[in-house]
Structures are given as structure tokens and as C-alpha cells.
C-alpha positions as CSV (number, residue, x, y, z in Angstrom):
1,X,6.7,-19.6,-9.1
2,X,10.1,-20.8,-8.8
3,X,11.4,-22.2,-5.5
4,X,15.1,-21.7,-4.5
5,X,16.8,-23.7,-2.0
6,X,19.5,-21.8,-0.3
7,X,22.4,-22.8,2.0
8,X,24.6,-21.3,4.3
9,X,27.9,-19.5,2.2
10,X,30.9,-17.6,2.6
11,X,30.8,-14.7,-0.9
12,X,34.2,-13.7,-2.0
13,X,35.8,-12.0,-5.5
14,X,34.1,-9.1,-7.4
15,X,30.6,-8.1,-9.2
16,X,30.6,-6.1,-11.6
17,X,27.0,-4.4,-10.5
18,X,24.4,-3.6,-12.6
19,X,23.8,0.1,-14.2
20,X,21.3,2.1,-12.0
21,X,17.4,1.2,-12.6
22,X,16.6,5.0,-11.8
23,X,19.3,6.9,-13.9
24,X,18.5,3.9,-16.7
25,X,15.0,5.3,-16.1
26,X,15.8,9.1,-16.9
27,X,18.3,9.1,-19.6
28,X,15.8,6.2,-21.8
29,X,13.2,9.3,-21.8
30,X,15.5,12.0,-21.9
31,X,17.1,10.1,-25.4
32,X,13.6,9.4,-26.1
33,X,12.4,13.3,-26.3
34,X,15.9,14.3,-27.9
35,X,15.7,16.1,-30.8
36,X,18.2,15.1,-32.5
37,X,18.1,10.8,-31.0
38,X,20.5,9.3,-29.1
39,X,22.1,5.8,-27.9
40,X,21.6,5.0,-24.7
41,X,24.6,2.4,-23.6
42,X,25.6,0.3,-20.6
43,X,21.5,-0.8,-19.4
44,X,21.1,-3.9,-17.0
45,X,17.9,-4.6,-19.1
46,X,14.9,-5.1,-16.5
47,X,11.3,-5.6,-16.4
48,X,11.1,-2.0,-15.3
49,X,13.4,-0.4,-18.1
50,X,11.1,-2.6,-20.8
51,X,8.2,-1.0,-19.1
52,X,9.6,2.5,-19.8
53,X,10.7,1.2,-23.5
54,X,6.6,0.2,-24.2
55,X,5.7,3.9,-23.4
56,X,8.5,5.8,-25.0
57,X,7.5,3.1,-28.1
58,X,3.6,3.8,-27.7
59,X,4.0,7.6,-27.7
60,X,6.3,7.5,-30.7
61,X,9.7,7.4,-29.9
62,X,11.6,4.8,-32.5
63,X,13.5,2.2,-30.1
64,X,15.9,0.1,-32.2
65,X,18.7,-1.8,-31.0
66,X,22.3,-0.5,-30.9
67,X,25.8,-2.3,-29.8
68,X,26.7,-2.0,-26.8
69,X,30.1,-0.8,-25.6
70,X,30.2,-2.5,-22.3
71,X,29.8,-6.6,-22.9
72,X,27.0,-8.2,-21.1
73,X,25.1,-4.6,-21.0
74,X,22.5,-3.3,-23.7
75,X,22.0,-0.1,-25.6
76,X,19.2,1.0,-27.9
77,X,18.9,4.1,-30.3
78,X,16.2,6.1,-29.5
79,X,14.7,8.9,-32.0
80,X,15.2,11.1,-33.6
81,X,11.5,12.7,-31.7
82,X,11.2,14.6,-35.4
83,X,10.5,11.5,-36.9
84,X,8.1,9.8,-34.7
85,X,5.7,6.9,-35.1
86,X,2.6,7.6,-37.3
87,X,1.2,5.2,-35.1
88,X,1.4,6.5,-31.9
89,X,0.3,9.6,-30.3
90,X,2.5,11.9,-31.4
91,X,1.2,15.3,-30.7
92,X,3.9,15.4,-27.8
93,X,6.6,15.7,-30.8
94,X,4.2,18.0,-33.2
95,X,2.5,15.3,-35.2
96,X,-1.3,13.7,-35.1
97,X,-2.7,12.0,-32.4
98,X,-3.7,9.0,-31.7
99,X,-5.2,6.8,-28.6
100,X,-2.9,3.9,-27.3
101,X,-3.3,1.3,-24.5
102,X,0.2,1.6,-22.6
103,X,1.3,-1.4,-20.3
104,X,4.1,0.1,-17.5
105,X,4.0,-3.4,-15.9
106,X,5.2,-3.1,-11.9
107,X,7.0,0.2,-12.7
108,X,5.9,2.9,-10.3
109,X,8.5,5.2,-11.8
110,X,7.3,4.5,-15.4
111,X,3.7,5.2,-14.6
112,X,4.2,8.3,-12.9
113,X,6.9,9.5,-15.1
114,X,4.6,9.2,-18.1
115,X,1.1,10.6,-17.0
116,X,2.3,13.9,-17.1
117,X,3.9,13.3,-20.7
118,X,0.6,11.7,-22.2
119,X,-0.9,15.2,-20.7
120,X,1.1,17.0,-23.8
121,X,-1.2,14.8,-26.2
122,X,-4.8,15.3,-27.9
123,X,-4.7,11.6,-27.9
124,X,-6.8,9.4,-24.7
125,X,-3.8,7.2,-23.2
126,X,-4.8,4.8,-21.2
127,X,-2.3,3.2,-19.0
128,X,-2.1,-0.4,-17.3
129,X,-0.4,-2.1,-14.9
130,X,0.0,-5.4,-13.2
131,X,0.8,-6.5,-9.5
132,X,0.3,-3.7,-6.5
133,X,1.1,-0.9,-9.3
134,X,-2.3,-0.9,-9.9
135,X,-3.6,0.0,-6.6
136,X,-0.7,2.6,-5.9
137,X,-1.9,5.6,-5.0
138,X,-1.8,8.6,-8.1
139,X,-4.0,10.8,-6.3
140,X,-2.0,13.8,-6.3
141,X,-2.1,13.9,-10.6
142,X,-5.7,13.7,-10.2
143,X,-5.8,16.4,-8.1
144,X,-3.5,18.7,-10.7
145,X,-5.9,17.2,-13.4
146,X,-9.3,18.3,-11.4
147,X,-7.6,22.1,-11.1
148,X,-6.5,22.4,-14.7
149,X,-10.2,20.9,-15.8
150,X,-8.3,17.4,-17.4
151,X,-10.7,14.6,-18.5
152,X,-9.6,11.4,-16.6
153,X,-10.7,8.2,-16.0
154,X,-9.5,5.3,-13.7
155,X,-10.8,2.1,-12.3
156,X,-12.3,1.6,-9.0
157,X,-11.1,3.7,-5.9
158,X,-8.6,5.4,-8.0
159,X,-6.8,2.5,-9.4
160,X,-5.7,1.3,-13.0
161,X,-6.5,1.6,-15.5
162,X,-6.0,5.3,-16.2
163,X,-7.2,6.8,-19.4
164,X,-5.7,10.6,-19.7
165,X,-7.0,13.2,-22.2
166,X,-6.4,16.8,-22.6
167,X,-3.7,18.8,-22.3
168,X,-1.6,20.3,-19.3
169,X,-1.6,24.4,-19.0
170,X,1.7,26.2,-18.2
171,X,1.1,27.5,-14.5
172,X,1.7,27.3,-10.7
173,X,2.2,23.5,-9.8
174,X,2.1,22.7,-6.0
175,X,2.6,18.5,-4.8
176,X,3.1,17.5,-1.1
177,X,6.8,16.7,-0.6
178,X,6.0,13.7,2.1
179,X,4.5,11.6,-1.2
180,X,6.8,9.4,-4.0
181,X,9.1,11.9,-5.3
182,X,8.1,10.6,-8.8
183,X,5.3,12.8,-9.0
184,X,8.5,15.7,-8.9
185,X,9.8,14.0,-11.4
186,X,6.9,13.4,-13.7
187,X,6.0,17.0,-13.6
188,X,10.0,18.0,-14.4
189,X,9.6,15.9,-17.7
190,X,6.6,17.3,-19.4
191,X,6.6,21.4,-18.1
192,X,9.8,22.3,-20.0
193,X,7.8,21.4,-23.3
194,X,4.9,24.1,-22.2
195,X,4.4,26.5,-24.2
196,X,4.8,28.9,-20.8
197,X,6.7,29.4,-17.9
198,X,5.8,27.0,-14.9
199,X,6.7,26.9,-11.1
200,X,6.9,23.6,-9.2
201,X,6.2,24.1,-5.2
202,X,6.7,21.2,-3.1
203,X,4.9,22.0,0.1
204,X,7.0,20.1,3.2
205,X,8.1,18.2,4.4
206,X,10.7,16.6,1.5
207,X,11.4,12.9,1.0
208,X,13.9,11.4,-1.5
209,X,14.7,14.9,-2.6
210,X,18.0,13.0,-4.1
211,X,15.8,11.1,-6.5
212,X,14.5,14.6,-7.5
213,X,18.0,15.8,-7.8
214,X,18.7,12.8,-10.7
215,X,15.7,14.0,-12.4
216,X,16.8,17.5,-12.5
217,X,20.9,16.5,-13.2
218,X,19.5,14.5,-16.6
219,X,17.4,17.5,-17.8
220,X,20.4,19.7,-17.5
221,X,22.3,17.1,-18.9
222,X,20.0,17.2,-22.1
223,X,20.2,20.8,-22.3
224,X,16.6,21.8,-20.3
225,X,16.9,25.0,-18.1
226,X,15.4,23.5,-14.5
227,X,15.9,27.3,-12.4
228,X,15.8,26.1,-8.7
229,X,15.2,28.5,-6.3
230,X,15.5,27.3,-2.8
231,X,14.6,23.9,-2.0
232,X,11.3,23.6,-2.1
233,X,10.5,25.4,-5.9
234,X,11.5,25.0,-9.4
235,X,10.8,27.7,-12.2
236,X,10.9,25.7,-15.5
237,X,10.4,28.2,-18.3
238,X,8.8,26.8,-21.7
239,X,8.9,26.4,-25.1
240,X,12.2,24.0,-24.0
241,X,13.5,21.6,-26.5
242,X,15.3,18.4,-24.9
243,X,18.8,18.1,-27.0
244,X,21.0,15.0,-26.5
245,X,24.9,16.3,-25.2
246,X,26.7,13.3,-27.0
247,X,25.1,10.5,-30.1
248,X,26.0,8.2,-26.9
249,X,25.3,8.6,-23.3
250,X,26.3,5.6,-20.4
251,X,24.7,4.8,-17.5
252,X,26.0,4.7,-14.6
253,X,26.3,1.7,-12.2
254,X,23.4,1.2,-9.4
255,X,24.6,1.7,-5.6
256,X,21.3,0.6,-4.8
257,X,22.0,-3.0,-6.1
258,X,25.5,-2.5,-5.0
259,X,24.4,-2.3,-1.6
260,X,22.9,-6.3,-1.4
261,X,26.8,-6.9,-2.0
262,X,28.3,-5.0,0.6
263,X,26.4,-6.2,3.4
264,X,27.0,-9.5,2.5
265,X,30.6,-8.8,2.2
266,X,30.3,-7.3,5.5
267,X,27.9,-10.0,7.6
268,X,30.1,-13.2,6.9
269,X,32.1,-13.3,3.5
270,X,35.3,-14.9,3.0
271,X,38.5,-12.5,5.0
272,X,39.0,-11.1,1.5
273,X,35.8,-10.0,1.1
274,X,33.5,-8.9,-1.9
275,X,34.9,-6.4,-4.1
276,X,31.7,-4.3,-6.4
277,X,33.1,-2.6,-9.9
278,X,31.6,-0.2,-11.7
279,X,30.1,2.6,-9.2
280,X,30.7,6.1,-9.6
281,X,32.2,7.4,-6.4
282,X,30.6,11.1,-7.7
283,X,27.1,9.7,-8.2
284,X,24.2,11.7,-6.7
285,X,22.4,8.7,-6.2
286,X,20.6,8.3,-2.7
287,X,21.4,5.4,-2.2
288,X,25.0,5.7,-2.6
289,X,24.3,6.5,1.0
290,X,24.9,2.9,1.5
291,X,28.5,3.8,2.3
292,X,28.0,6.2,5.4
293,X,25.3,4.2,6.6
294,X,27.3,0.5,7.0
295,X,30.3,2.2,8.1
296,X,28.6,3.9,10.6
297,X,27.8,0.4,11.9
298,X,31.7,-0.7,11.6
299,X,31.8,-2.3,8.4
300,X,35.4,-2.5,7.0
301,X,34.8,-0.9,3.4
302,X,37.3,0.3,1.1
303,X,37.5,1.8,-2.3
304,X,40.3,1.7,-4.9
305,X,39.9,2.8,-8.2
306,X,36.4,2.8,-8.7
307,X,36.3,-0.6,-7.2
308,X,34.5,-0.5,-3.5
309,X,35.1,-3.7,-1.1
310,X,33.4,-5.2,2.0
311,X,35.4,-7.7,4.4
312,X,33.9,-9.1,7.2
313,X,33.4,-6.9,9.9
314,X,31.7,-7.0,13.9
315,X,28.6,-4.8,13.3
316,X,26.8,-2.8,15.6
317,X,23.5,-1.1,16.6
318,X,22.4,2.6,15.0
319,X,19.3,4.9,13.8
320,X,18.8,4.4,10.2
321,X,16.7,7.5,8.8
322,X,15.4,6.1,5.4
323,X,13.6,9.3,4.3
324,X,16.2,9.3,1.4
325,X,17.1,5.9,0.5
326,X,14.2,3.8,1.1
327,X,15.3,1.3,-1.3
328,X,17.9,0.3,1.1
329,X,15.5,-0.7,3.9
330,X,15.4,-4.2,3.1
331,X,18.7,-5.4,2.9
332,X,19.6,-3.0,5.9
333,X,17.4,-4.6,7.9
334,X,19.2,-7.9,7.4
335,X,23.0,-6.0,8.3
336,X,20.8,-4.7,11.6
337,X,19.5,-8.5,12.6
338,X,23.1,-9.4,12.4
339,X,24.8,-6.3,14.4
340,X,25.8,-6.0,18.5
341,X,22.8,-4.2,19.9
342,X,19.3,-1.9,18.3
343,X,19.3,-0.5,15.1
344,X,16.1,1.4,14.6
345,X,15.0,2.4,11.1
346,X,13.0,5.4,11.0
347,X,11.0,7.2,8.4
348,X,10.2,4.9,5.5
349,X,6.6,4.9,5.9
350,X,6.2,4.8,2.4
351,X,7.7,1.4,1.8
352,X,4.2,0.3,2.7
353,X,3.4,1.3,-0.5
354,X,6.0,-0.1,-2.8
355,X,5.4,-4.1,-4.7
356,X,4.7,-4.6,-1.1
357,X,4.7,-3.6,2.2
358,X,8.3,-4.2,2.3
359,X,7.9,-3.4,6.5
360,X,5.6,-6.1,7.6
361,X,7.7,-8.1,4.4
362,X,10.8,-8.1,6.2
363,X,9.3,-8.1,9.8
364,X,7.8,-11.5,8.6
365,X,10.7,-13.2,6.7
366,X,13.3,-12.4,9.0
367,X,11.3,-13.2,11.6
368,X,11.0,-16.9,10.3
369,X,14.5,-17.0,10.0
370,X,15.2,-16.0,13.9
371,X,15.5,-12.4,13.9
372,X,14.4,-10.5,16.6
373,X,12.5,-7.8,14.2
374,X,9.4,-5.6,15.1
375,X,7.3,-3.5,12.8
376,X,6.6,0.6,13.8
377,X,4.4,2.3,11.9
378,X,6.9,4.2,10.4
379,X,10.3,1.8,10.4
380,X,11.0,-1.3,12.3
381,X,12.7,-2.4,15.5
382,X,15.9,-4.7,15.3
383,X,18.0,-6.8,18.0
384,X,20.5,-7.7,16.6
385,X,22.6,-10.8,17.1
386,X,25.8,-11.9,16.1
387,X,25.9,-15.2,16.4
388,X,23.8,-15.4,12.6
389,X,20.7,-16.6,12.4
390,X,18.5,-19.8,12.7
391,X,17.4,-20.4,9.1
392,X,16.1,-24.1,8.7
393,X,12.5,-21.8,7.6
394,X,10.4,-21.4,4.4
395,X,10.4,-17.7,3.3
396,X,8.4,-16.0,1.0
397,X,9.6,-12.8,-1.8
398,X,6.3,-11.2,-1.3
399,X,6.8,-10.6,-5.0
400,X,9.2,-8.0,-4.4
401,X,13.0,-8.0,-6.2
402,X,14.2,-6.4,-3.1
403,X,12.5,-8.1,-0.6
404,X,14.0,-11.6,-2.7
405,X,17.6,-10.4,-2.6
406,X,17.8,-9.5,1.0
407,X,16.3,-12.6,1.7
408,X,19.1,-14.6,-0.2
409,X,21.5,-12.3,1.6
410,X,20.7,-13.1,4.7
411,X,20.4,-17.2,4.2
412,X,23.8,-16.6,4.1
413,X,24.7,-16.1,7.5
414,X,22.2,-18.4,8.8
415,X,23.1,-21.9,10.6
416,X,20.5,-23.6,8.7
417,X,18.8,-24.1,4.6
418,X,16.7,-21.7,4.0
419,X,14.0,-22.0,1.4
420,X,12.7,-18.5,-0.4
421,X,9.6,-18.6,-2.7
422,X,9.2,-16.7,-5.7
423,X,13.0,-15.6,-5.9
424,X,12.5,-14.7,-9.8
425,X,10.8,-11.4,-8.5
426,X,14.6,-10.2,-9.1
427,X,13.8,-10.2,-12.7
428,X,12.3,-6.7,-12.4
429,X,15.4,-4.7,-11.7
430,X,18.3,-7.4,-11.3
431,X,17.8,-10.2,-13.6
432,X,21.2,-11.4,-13.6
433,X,21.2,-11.6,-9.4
434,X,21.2,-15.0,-9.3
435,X,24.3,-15.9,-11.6
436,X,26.0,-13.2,-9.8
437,X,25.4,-14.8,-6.5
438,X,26.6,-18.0,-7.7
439,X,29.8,-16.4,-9.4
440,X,30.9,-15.2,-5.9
441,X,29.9,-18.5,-4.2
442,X,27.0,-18.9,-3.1
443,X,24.8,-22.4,-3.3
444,X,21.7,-22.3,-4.6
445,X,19.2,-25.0,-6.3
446,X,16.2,-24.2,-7.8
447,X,12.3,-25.8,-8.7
448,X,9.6,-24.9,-10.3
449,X,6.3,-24.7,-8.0
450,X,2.8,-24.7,-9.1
């Protein structure tokens, strides 16, 4: 575990963020299955995009290394799916089968976007997992799995490992909407390659229906027909092929990641502010909700070709519902303890079950530091206070990337050192966080801990 020592900091100049974990996520598998192979460019490798590389690489998929066109980004060539692996477990592309242990690390969205995928196989996969993936619920696959008459096995109380075998039947599909929306997207991946026609039924209510939108926006991008018909159903006929639009496709930047700059732009930077490059002001990310949501509470944020900046700006009190960007929970929580009056955050239940409970997480850290911060069952409670924070506290990362960067976020606008614990969590989407938070100005010394 490595110890970081923070101190109190004014940011200032401009970050050029890092491409976004979940549309990284989509297009890897979406090149992946392509036909004819394609290069996936501009990836801010991550612990969870390796995870995703390990299963495209254990059911087939040739993953080579390819130049990148942005510097300081990577790309890799993935395919062409006709020529796959002799290795692997193949039957997904028309080849032999063959069984394969598949590590997805900490990646919920890797597990659950591949389950349904090794369901396309004659081959037993058998995925792995490290950290709270294991214990994360997957319930609702092994529900599909009982209907359909799927072998599968898992570990104790339903956790990993999970060994799949057998094959998924074109059909009605029907998974509860209030649950990760990753299930939706699993499911999106694997019924276009059906031999039939298959309906998708979400019964309500819907959470992070924009995730589910991303999903559906790269399948039409690689030439899938995804028919929706109101909001709550998808007809996917089968027999689909997934064809690559371009030899190279980019990913776009992350406004998830982007959003641990603009509240520390907007909580106590330098007058000019912190200025974040390489967003996509069209991007049907969730989280680009970021925007609405600070401004909402007064931040001063401006955009300027493609270039979006936070100044420092008097905050203030609001209702935060995170039923569509739950990733943003954390470092909004730290924005709230600094704001004029309440902020309650409402709806992100489910954050209980993400690397942590990221609700009693930040309760707990930001409590140390002198926030007035209550858990709900469902959200949490903040006073805010603009006069900063105490610091002068040890804090933990709960080994959670997000809960590690809000944490360093808010040790700057604290009137005292603040030490965090296990700040190299960021590795799993954000490796490069900590040279980016030096780069704008922030002090930082670090120590190994056994």
C-alpha cells in the first residue's frame, strides 16, 4: 500500500483528461467481434481496459499493439474475429471450442459484459475476479441461465468463480431496470449474434439508462440493428454480424474523470482556474451531467473550443439525483461539504455495491476531515461549509480509484495535511492521476507502507 502525504493547494492550467473507461470498454469489444478487425486509438490504458483485453484475448480475439495517433494514449489492433485464436474458445466466431480460465480483475463492467458472450460458446469459461468483484451480485444472469436450462457454476453464495457452459437461445429476455445497467449491456452484446430474433424488457423502474444508451450508440456504430421501441424494450433481430465503420476508431475523452477537475477548479483553484481538454461537448455520456449539476450549485464554468474551465466559484446547497451518474457521487460529495447550505444526494443506492460502499466511504473520510456528512440509505446528507475543511486526518481509499481521487480533491481545500492510504487504487481507471495532479500544482509526497 502506498501512503501519500497531501497538502493544502491552489490547481491552475489545463489537463488534458483521460479517454472514457466505459466508451474504451465498448468499442475494445465491438473491434474485438468486427469482422473485418479494427484499431482502436486514443485508450488511457487502465486496470479495467487490460481486464477487458484478457477476455477478448481468452475468447480469441488477436490483440496486438498499434501506434497511437494521440501521444501519451495507446491503441491496439484487434481481429480480424475470422481468424481467431486456435487456443481459445472460438465457437463465438465459428471455430472449435475450447475451456479457458478468464481473469476480469475489479472490472464489474468486464465481467458482466462477457458472461453473456462466453454463453455463445460450447466451451466451460470460467471467470475470476479479485477484490469486492467477486462478491458482486450476478444474480439476474443466473436467473436467465436457470430459464434457458444453462449449466452454471459459482462459488459460495453466488460469488466467483463462475464457470459458464452452454449456449444462449434466441427469445424474450426480461432484467429489472433498478439493477447495474451492465446486465443491459451484456445482453446487447451477445443477442445480435443469435441465430433469432430476441426482445430485451427492462421491467421499471430504469437506472443509468445513459450507460445503456452508449452500449446501444457503439452497436449502431459497428453496423448492429438494436430496434428500440419505447423505453423500456429492445427488438434485436439475429444472425447480425458486428462490422467495423473505419480500420481506426477514437475514443472519446471521459467526463467522468473530468469531473474530479472541475470541482477542484471550482472549490479553491487559482482565479484562472483549471481548464480540462479533450471532452466531447456531444457526448452521451451520463456523466457529462457533471456540467448541469455544478452549475446548478454556482460554479463559474466555461467552454471554448472543446476546452471546458472551472474558476473558483461561492457554491451552494441542492438535490443531487444520482440515478444516472452514480460515478459522480464521490467527488460531488466533496463540492457539497464545501457549498453554502444542504445538498442532499438521492438515489444511488447502488453505490453500496461498487469496489466499495462508496456511501459509508465518503460519509467516513470526509467525515475525518471535518465535514458535516451523514449516510441515508439511499444517498447522504451534507452541510456544507465554506470556510474549507479541517484536514490535519489520516484517510483511507477504501480501495476504490474514485473514492482516492475525491479524497485528494478535497485535501485541497482543507486548512490542514492530509494523509490518504492506498492512493494507487487510481491505477484501475486513472493511472496517470497523480502526475496530472502535480502538473496543475498540487503537493504531494509519497511512501510505501507495509
Amino acid at each position: 500500500m502506498t501512503r501519500y502525504d497531501l497538502a493544502p493547494a491552489r490547481l491552475h492550467g489545463t489537463v488534458v483528461v483521460p479517454s472514457s473507461k466505459s466508451m474504451g470498454h465498448r468499442l475494445c469489444i465491438c473491434a474485438g467481434l468486427s469482422r473485418e478487425g479494427c484499431i482502436v486509438d486514443n485508450i488511457a490504458l487502465s486496470k479495467d481496459i487490460e481486464a477487458t483485453n484478457r477476455c477478448l484475448a481468452a475468447l480469441g480475439v488477436p490483440i496486438r499493439p498499434a501506434e497511437p495517433h494521440t501521444a501519451g494514449r495507446r491503441a491496439f489492433a484487434y481481429g480480424p474475429a475470422g481468424a481467431p485464436d486456435p487456443a481459445g474458445p472460438a465457437a463465438l466466431f465459428g471455430g472449435s471450442a475450447a475451456a479457458c480460465v478468464v481473469d476480469c480483475g475489479e472490472s464489474g463492467s468486464t465481467l458482466r459484459f462477457f458472461i453473456p458472450l462466453a454463453a455463445l460458446t460450447d466451451a466451460p469459461i470460467t471467470f475470476t475476479g479479485h477484490g469486492k468483484l467477486v462478491s458482486r451480485p450476478e444474480q439476474p444472469y443466473y436467473d436467465i441461465f436457470d430459464r434457458q436450462g444453462l449449466s452454471y457454476r459459482t462459488g459460495t453464495a453466488g460469488h466467483l468463480p463462475l464457470t459458464v457452459h452452454g449456449r444462449l437461445r434466441p427469445g424474450r429476455y426480461e432484467l429489472p431496470g433498478d439493477v447495474s445497467s451492465q446486465f443491459v449491456s451484456g445482453l446487447l452484446f451477445a443477442l445480435p449474434l443469435l441465430g433469432g430474433d430476441s426482445d430485451l424488457v427492462i421491467v421499471p423502474p430504469l437506472e443509468s439508462a445513459s450507460y445503456i444508451g452508449l452500449t446501444v450508440e457503439s452497436l449502431r456504430r459497428f453496423g448492429l440493428v438494436i430496434e428500440q421501441r419505447g423505453d423500456l424494450c429492445y427488438h434485436i433481430p439475429g444472425g447480425q454480424a458486428y462490422r467495423a465503420p473505419a480500420p481506426r476508431v477514437a475514443v472519446e475523452g471521459d467526463w467522468s474523470q473530468a469531473a474530479f477537475w472541475l470541482v477542484a477548479g471550482s472549490i479553491g483553484a487559482a482565479p484562472d482556474g483549471i481548464a480540462c481538454a479533450g471532452l466531447e461537448g456531444a457526448s452521451r455520456q451520463g456523466d457529462k451531467a457533471i456540467l448541469d449539476i455544478l452549475r446548478r450549485m454556482g460554479a463559474a464554468i466555461t467552454a471554448a473550443d472543446g476546452v471546458y474551465t472551472a474558476r473558483p466559484a461561492r457554491l451552494r446547497g441542492t438535490v443531487i439525483d444520482a440515478s444516472d451518474c452514480p460515478d459522480l457521487v464521490p467527488v460531488l460529495s466533496v463540492a457539497a461539504a464545501l457549498a453554502d447550505g444542504e445538498t442532499r444526494i438521492v438515489h444511488a443506492g447502488r453505490l453500496r455495491l461498487k469496489e466499495c460502499d462508496r456511501l459509508a466511504a465518503m460519509a467516513s473520510e470526509l467525515g475525518k476531515l471535518g465535514a458535516a456528512i451523514q449516510e441515508e440509505p439511499e444517498g447522504l446528507m451534507i452541510h456544507g461549509c465554506l470556510d474549507g475543511l479541517a484536514g490535519g486526518a489520516v484517510t483511507s481509499a477504501w480501495n476504490d480509484h474514485r473514492v482516492a481521487m475525491s479524497l485528494a480533491v478535497a485535501a485541497l481545500a482543507c486548512r490542514g495535511p492530509v494523509r490518504l492510504d492506498g492512493g494507487e487504487s487510481v491505477n484501475k481507471s486513472y493511472p496517470g492521476f497523480w502526475e496530472d495532479y502535480g502538473s496543475l500544482g498540487g503537493h504531494y509526497e509519497t511512501r510505501e507502507e507495509a
